[in-house]
Steps between C-alpha positions, in 0.01 A plus 500: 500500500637246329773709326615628847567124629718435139677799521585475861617103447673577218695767660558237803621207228711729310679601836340786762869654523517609147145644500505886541394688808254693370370233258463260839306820624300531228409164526430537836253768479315311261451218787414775711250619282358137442516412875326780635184379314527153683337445907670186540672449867873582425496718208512823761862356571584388196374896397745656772821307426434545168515898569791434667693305258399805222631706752809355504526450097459911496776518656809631362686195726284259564569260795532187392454328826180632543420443152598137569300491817167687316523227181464246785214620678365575221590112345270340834217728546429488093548082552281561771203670358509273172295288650220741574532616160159442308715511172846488398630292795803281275658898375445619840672151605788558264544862587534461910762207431654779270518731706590282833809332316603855385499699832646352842329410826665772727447526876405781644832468745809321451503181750810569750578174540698508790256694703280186414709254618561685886204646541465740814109430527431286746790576695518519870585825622780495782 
């Protein structure tokens, strides 16, 4: 496993953006691969946004707001589960802050602001 993390962190230091899609989803179905052998809590999620984010590298367009949002996800739940790692846990370290500085947080709605600041909850009805 240990070629998958320096492969992946190397294509993270050299720059995600000028990796190939279907190199990233190579590399990605090598984690899938890897992964599916593990029962650790969190590795079923890390498993399905990693399909996703294959999905997405397939593509002939990928969109690169929900790549953004998918390298995030992907960033916390691998910090996440480096602790319950029996080995492994500084690459796995090094890999979610990777891959959370790479992607973007992205809510699942945009806030409307304005609705926030009047809102109608709460309201007495006339």
């Amino acid at each position: 496993m240990a070629i998958k993390f320096a492969g992946t962190i190397n294509a993270f230091n050299r720059g995600i953006d000028s990796t190939k899609p279907n190199k990233g989803a190579d590399m990605i179905e090598d984690w899938e691969a890897a992964l599916a052998e593990i029962d650790t809590p969190g590795a079923k999620v890390i498993l399905r946004d990693l399909g996703s984010l294959r999905k997405q590298l397939e593509r002939e367009a990928p969109d690169a707001e929900r790549v953004h949002a998918l390298l995030h996800r992907l960033g916390t739940a691998t910090s996440r589960i480096a602790d319950k790692a029996e080995s492994n846990q500084e690459k796995l370290k090094t890999l979610g802050e990777a891959l959370t500085e790479s992607g973007e947080d992205m809510p699942d709605e945009e806030e409307d602001v304005a609705a926030a600041a009047a809102p109608k909850r709460g309201r007495a009805k006339a």
